[in-house]
TORDO-927950 format. One record per residue (C-alpha): x, y, z. Coordinates in steps of 0.001 Angstrom, whole numbers. Layout:
// TORDO-927950
R	X	Y	Z
...
END
This chain:
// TORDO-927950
R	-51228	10149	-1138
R	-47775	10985	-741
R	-47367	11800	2486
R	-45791	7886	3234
R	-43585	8260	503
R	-39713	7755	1468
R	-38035	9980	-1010
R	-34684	9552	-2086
R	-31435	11821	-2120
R	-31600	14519	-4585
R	-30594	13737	-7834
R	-27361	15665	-9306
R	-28460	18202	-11887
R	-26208	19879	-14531
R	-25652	22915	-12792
R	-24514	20656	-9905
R	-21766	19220	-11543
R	-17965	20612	-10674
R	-16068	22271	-13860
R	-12395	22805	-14349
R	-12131	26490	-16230
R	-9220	26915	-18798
R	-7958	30126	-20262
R	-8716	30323	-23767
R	-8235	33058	-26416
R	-9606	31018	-29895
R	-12711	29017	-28114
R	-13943	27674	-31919
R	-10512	26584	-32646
R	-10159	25078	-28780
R	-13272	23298	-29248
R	-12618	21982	-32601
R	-9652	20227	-31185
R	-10961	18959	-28108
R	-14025	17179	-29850
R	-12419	16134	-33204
R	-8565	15642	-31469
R	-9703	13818	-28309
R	-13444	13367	-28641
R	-15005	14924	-25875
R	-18217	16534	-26150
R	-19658	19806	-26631
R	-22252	20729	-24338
R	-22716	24443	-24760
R	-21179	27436	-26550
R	-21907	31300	-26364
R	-23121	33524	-28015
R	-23319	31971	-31494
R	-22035	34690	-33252
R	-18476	34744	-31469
R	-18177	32566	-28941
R	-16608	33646	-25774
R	-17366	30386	-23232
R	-17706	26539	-24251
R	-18285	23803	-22086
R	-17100	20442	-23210
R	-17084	17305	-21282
R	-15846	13741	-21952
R	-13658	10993	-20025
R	-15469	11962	-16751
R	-14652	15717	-16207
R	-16432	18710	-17742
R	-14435	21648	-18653
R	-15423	25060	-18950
R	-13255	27238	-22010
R	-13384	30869	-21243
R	-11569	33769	-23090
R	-12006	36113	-20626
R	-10520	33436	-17955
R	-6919	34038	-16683
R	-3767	31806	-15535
R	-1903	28320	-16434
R	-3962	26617	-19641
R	-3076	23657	-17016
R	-1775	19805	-18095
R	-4658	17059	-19127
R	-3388	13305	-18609
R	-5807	10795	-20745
R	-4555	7281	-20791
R	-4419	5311	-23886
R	-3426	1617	-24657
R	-664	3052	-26347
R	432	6192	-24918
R	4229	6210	-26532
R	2575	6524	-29953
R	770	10092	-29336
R	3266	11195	-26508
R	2498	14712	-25458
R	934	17639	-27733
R	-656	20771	-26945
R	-4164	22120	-27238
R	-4542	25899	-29106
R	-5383	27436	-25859
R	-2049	25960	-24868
R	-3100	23102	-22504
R	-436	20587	-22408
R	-2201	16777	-23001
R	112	14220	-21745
R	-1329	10314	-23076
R	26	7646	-20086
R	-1135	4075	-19748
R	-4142	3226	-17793
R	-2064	2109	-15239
R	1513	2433	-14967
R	4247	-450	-14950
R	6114	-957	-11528
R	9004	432	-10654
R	10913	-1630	-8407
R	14182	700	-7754
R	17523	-889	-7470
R	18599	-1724	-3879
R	20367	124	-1486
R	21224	-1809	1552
R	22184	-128	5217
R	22259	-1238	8544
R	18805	350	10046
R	17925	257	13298
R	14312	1623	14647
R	13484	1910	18250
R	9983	2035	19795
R	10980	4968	22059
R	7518	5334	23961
R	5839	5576	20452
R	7964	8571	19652
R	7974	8775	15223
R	4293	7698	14893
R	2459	10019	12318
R	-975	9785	10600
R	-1809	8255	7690
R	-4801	7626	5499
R	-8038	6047	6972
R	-7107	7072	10519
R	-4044	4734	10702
R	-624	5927	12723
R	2429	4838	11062
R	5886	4513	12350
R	8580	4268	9593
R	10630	859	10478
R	13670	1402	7700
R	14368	4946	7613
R	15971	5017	4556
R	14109	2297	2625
R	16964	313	882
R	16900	3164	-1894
R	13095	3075	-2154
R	12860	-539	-2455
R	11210	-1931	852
R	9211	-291	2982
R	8387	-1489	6669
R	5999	285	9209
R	4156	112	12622
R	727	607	11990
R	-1812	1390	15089
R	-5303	2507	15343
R	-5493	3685	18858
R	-9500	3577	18924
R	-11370	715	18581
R	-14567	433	16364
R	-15126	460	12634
R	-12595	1846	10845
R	-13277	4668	7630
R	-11720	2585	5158
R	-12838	1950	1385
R	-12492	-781	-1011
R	-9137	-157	-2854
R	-5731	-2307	-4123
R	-2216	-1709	-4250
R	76	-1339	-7132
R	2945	-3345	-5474
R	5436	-6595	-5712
R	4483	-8018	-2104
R	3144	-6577	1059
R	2710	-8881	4152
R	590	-7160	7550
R	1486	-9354	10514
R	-769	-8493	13942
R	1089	-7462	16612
R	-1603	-6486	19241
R	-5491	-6418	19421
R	-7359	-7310	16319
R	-8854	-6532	12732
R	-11736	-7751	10693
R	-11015	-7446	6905
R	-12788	-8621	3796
R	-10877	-9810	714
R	-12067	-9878	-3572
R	-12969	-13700	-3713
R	-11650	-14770	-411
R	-15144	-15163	1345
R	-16606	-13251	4518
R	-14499	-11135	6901
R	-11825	-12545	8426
R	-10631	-11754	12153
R	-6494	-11208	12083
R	-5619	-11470	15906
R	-2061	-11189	17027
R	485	-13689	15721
R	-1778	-13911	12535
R	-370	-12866	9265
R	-1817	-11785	5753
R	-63	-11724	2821
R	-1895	-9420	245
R	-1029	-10102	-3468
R	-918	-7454	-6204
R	-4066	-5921	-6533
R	-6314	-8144	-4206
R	-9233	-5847	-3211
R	-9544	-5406	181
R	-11667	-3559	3073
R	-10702	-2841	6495
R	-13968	-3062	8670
R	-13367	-2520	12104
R	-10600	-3361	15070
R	-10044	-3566	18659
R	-8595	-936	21124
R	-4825	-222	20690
R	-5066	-2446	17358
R	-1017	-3070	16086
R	211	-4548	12880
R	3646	-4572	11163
R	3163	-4307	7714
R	5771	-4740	4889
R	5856	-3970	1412
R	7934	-3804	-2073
R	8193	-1025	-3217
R	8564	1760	-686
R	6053	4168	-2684
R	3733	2239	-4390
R	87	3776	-5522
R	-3039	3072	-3606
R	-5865	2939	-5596
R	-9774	2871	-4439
R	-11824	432	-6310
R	-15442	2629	-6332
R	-17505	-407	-8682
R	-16760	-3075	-6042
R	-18549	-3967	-2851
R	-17219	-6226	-484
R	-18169	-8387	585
R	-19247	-9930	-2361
R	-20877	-13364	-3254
R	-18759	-16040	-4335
R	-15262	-16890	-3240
R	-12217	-18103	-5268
R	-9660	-19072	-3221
R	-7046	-20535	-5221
R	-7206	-17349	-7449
R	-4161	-16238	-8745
R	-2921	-12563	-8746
R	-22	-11855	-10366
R	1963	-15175	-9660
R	964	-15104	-6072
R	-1814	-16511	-4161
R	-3885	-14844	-891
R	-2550	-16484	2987
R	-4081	-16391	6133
R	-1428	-17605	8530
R	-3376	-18119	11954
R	-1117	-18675	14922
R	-3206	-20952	16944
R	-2812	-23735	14023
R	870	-23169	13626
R	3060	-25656	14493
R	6683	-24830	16136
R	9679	-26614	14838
R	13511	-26702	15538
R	14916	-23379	13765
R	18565	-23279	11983
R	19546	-22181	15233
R	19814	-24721	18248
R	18027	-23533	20885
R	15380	-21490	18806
R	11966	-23159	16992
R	9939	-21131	14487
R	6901	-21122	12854
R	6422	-20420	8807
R	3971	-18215	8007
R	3691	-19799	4323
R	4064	-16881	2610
R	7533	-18065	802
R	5591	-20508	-774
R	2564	-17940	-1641
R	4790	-16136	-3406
R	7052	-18684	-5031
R	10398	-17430	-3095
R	9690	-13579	-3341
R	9768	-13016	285
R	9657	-15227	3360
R	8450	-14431	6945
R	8937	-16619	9851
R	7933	-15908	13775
R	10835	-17459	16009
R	11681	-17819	19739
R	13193	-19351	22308
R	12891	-22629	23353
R	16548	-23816	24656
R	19715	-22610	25036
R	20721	-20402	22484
R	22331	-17425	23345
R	23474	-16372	19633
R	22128	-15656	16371
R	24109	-14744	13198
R	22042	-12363	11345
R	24750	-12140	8292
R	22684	-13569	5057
R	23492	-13172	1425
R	19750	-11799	495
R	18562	-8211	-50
R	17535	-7802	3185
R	17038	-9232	6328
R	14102	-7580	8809
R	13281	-8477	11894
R	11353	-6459	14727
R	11211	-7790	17895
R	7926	-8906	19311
R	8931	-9743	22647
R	11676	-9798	25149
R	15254	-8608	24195
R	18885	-9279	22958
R	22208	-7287	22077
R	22905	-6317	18526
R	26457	-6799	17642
R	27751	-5587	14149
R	31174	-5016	12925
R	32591	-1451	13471
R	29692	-438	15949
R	29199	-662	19828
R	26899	-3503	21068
R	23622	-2112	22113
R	20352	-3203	23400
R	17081	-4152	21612
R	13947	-4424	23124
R	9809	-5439	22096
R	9046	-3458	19375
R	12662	-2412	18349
R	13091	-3471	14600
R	16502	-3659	12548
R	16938	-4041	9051
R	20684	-6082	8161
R	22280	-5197	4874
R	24030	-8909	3053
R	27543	-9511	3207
R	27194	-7845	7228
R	29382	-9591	9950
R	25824	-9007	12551
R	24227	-10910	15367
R	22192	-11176	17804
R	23451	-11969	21660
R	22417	-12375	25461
R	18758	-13107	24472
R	16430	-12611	26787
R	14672	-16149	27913
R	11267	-14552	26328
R	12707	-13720	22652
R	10327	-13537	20194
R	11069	-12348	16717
R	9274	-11545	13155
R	11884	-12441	10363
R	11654	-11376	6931
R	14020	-11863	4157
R	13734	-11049	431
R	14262	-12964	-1564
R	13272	-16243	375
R	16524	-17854	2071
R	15017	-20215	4136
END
């Protein structure tokens, strides 16, 4: 009767289950601590009469005490709602337990502004990342840690290995460059389709999925702060049922910027028009990004700005950087610069099919 029976994956059994083995010369006293100190849980001890091994378990991780064990008594991190009140003590077997928040504050460092400039160089300084993604560093030096900026290409088409996840961050904007990519967004409805000239901007913590792309697939992505933590979201599926699209996160709001709906106005610069992506607005000043081009005359841009930086990489065409104290030199599609405030800088002989992605933080515009 059971031959038509689907059965399902094996269940996990105790003596499945991964254990982290600690050094320990006093297992009674160990154990007292760990259960009464931190409660976790005693699972088993042996032999009764002195007790050599003890396996406790609590705060999802099972750890295995064991005099006869050698090496470091290691470091456990729990996280409390007030770590600074139990800082750091030590276990009797000598294990260091740190107590840190459930999630930690962000650290936006202080600003250190240079002139950067990237080139595309046949794809030359592309390396992999997570999720199969190739990244090409945009501002070598980050402004002291504070803004990061990369090219971002999946060279295969199909679905991508992605998970559900967030990021611990001020802003981060992905604007398409080439190709396409479906992603799904926490209360933002179905997957959307980012083709080139579209733009995201992802708020703090927004869960997200990357599904699947095109072929040669491009984006430039920018975000605040340089190193800022990733972190997988492994309750959440999306996508999910209902949709909240005025939802707040953290003082900003999610934008899809489509190009096709844009409209093109005169830019600050006669001869040039531009389209705003919105996102200055999404997130009340904190950043701007604006896609501009040529549509007269103009020959000349003055990059100098009082901000914290000015980015732009060039989408299409070209046009010779000039900056104080440096030989004029050539940029070309795909070439990005980063200009440091205060900077005597602009942008000359621009080639009749100049295209350019602007960013500036904060918002100038």
């Amino acid at each position: 009767m059971l031959d038509n029976v689907a059965m399902g994956p094996e269940r996990v059994t105790p003596n499945q289950l991964a254990e982290m083995v600690l050094p320990c010369s006093d297992v009674s006293a160990s154990v007292d601590f760990f259960v009464e100190e931190l409660d976790f849980r005693l699972d088993s001890i042996f032999p009764a009469d002195a007790p050599r091994v003890a396996v406790i378990s609590g705060f999802g991780i099972r750890i295995r005490l064991d005099s006869e064990a050698t090496g470091d008594p290691g470091t456990l991190r729990l996280t409390s709602t007030d770590p600074s009140s139990r800082g750091t003590i030590s276990a009797p077997n000598g294990t260091s337990v740190e107590f840190v928040a459930r999630e930690r504050s962000l650290v936006v460092p202080g600003n250190e502004p240079s002139l950067v400039v990237s080139r595309a160089a046949d794809g030359a300084g592309f390396c992999a990342g997570r999720a199969g993604m190739h990244y090409r560093d945009l501002i070598a030096d980050r402004y002291g840690g504070r803004f990061i900026a990369s090219h971002i290409r999946i060279p295969d088409g199909g679905p991508v290995p992605d998970y559900v996840h967030y990021h611990h961050i001020r802003f981060q904007l992905i604007y398409c460059l080439h190709g396409w990519v479906r992603v799904v967004y926490e209360d933002q409805g179905p997957p959307m389709l980012l083709e080139a000239g579209d733009c995201f901007l992802q708020p703090p913590h927004i869960r997200n999925r990357v599904l699947e792309c095109s072929d040669q697939m491009e984006v430039i992505e920018m975000t605040c702060p340089a190193e800022h933590e990733t972190h997988v979201d492994h309750e959440l599926s999306l996508p999910a049922s209902g949709c909240n699209r005025d939802r707040d996160f953290a003082g900003q709001r999610f934008l899809f910027h489509k190009a096709k709906d844009a409209n093109w106005t005169p830019w600050t610069v006669v001869g040039l028009e531009y389209r705003d992506t919105g996102i200055e607005a999404a997130t009340d000043g904190i950043v701007s990004a604006v896609v501009a081009r040529k549509s007269g005359d103009a020959n000349d841009i003055s990059l100098q700005h009082d901000a914290e930086i000015r980015f732009l990489f060039i989408v299409n065409g070209s046009a010779e950087l000039q900056c104080d104290g440096r030989d004029p030199e050539m940029l070309d599609t795909s070439d990005a610069i980063a200009v440091p405030p205060a900077m005597p800088c602009a942008l000359k002989n621009i080639s009749s099919d100049f295209e350019v992605l602007e960013v500036t933080a904060p918002a100038t515009h």
